[in-house]
C-alpha positions in Angstrom: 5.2 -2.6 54.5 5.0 -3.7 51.1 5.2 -7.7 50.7 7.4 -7.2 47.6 8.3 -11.2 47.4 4.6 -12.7 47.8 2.5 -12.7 44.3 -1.6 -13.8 44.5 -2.0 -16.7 42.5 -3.5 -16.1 38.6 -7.2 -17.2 38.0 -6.2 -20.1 34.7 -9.7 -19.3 34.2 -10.3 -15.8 34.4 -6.8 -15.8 32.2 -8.2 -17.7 29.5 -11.8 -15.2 29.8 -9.1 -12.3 29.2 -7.3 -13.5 26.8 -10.1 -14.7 24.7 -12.0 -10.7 25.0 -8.6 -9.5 23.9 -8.3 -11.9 20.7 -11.2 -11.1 19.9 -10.8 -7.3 20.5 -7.6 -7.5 18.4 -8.6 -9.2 15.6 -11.3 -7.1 14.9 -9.1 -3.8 15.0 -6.3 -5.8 12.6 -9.3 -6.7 10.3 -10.2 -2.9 10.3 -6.6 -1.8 9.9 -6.4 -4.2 6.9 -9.5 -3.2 4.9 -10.0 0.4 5.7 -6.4 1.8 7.1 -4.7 4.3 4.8 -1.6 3.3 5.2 1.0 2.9 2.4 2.8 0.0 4.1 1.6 -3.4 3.8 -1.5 -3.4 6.0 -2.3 -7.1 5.7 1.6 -8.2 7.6 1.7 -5.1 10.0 -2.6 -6.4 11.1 -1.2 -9.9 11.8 1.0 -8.4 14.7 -1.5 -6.4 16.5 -3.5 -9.4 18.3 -0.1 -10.9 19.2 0.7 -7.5 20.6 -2.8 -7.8 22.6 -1.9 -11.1 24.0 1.4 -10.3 24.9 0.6 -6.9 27.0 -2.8 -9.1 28.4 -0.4 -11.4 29.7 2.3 -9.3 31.5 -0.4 -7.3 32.8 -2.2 -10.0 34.0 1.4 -11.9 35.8 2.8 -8.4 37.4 -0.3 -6.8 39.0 -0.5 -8.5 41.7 3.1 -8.2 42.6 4.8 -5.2 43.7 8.5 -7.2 43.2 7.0 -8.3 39.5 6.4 -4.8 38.4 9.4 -3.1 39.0 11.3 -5.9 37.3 9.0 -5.5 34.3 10.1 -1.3 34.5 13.5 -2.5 34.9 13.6 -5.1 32.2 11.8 -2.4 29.7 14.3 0.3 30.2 17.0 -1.7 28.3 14.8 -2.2 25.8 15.9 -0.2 22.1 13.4 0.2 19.8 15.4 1.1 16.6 12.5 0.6 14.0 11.0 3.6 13.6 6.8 4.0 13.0 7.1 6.0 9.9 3.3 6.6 9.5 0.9 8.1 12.6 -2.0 5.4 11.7 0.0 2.4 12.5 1.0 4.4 16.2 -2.5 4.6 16.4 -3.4 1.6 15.8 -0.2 -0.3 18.0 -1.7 1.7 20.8 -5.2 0.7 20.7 -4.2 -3.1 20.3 -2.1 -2.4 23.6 -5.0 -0.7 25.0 -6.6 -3.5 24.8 -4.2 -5.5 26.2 -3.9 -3.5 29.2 -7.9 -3.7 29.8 -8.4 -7.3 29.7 -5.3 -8.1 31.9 -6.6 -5.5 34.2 -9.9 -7.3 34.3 -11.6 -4.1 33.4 -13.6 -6.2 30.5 -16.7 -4.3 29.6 -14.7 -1.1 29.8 -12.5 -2.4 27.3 -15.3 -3.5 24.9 -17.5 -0.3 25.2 -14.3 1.9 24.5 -12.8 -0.3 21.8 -16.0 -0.2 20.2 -16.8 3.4 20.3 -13.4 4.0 19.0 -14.0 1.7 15.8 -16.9 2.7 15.7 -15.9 6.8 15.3 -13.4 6.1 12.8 -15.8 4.0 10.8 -18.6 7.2 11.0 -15.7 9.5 9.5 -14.6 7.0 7.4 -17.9 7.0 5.5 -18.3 10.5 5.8 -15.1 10.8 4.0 -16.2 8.9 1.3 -19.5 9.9 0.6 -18.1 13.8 -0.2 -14.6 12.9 -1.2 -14.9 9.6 -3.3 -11.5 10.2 -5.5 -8.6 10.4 -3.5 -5.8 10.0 -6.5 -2.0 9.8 -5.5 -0.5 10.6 -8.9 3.3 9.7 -9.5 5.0 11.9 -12.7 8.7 11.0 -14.0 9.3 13.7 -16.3 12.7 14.5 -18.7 14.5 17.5 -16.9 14.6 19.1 -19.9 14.0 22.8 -18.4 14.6 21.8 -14.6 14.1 25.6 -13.7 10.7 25.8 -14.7 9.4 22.5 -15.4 8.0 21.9 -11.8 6.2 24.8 -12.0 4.6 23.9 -15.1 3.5 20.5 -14.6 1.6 22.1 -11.2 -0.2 24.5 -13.8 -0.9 22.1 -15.9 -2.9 19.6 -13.1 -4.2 23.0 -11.6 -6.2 23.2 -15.1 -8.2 19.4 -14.7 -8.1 19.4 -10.5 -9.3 21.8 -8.2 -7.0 20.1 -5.4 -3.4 19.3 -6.0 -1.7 18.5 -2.8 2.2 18.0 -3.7 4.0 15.3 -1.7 7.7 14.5 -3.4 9.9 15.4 -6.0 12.9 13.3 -6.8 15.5 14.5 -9.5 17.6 11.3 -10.6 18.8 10.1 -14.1 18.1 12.9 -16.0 14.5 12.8 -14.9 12.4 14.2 -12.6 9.6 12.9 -10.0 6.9 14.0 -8.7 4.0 12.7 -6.3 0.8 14.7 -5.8 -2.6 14.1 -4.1 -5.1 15.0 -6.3 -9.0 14.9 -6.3 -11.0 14.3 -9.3 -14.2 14.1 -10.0 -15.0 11.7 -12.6 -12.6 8.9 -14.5 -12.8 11.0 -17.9 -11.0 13.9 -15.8 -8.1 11.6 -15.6 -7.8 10.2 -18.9 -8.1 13.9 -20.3 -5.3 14.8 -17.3 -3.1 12.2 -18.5 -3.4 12.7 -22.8 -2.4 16.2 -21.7 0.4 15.6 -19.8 2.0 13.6 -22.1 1.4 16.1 -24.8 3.3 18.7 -23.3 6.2 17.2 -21.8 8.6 14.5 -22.5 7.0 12.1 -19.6 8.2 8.7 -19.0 5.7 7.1 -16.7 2.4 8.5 -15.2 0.5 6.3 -12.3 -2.1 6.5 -10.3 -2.9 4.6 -6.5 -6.7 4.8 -5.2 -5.8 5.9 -1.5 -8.4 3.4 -0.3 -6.7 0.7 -2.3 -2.7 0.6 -1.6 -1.0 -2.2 -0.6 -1.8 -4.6 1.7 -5.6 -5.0 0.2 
């Protein structure tokens, strides 16, 4: 028979030894989030959640494991719950995971296992990161409002026209308000001069209101 009213008593000490690994855990995934993510959101308000998330999940896990009667409260109390903000971008799931990951380690006492993993993890993405880099240093998302003067064809000719200064042009969005069209691409170039001579052409050819360019590794939230 399960003793579903009786709960062991919590350790204050081994609580605050949890909770401490797991801060500390956190904050060094939300300081990797904020200076390395790719995310177009504001990285530096969405990292400031992720060691409250830690604590949070370190503490319910740490109250309703040793209580049968705790536990199926907490299942209870979740499946009212309504999440109606939707994660719009797969690197901030990612991320929200691995800070309740954490969370879930420390409150299960399972410490070192927490560490090692948390730090293989950052530790991976940090290899790839760099690897990334050193072969694909100019990661460009371009942003082109045109006049739709020729709306038929003029899409097709502005991707000619970047196919003749980039090798890649990865198209993202199109937009067709105000008498204007446009248009977001990922590009890579090579070298700063393949821009400028990118952007003189552009605006030679068609009636272009506004060109801009975002470094991928420097969006907002930096």
């Amino acid at each position: 028979m399960f003793d579903l009213g009786g709960a062991a008593p919590v350790s204050l000490a081994m609580l605050v030894l949890n909770m401490s690994i797991g801060l500390l855990l956190s904050l060094i995934v939300a300081w990797y989030y904020e200076h390395f993510a790719q995310s177009l959101s504001n990285r530096r308000k969405f990292a400031r959640l992720l060691p409250v998330l830690t604590l949070t999940t370190a503490l319910i896990i740490t109250i309703v494991k040793s209580s049968l009667a705790l536990t199926l409260g907490l299942v209870g109390a979740l499946s009212i719950v309504r999440f109606r903000t939707a994660i719009k971008e797969p690197e901030e799931l990612m991320f929200l995971f691995l800070a309740i990951t954490i969370g879930l380690g420390v409150g299960a006492e399972q410490r070192w296992a927490t560490v090692v993993g948390v730090m293989v993890i950052l530790g991976y993405m940090a290899a790839r990161l760099l690897f990334k880099r050193k072969f694909d240093p100019h990661n460009l998302y371009l942003n082109i409002v045109v006049e739709e003067v020729d709306q038929e064809t003029l899409f097709d000719q502005v991707n000619a026209q970047l196919l003749e200064y980039v090798e890649v042009v990865d198209f993202r969005r199109l937009d067709s308000r105000d008498g204007a069209l446009q248009l977001t691409y990922f590009i890579h170039a090579d070298t700063p001069q393949i821009i400028s001579a990118l952007v003189a052409s552009l605006k030679q050819r068609f009636p272009v209101r506004e060109i801009s360019f975002i470094q991928q590794d420097r969006v907002l939230g930096d």
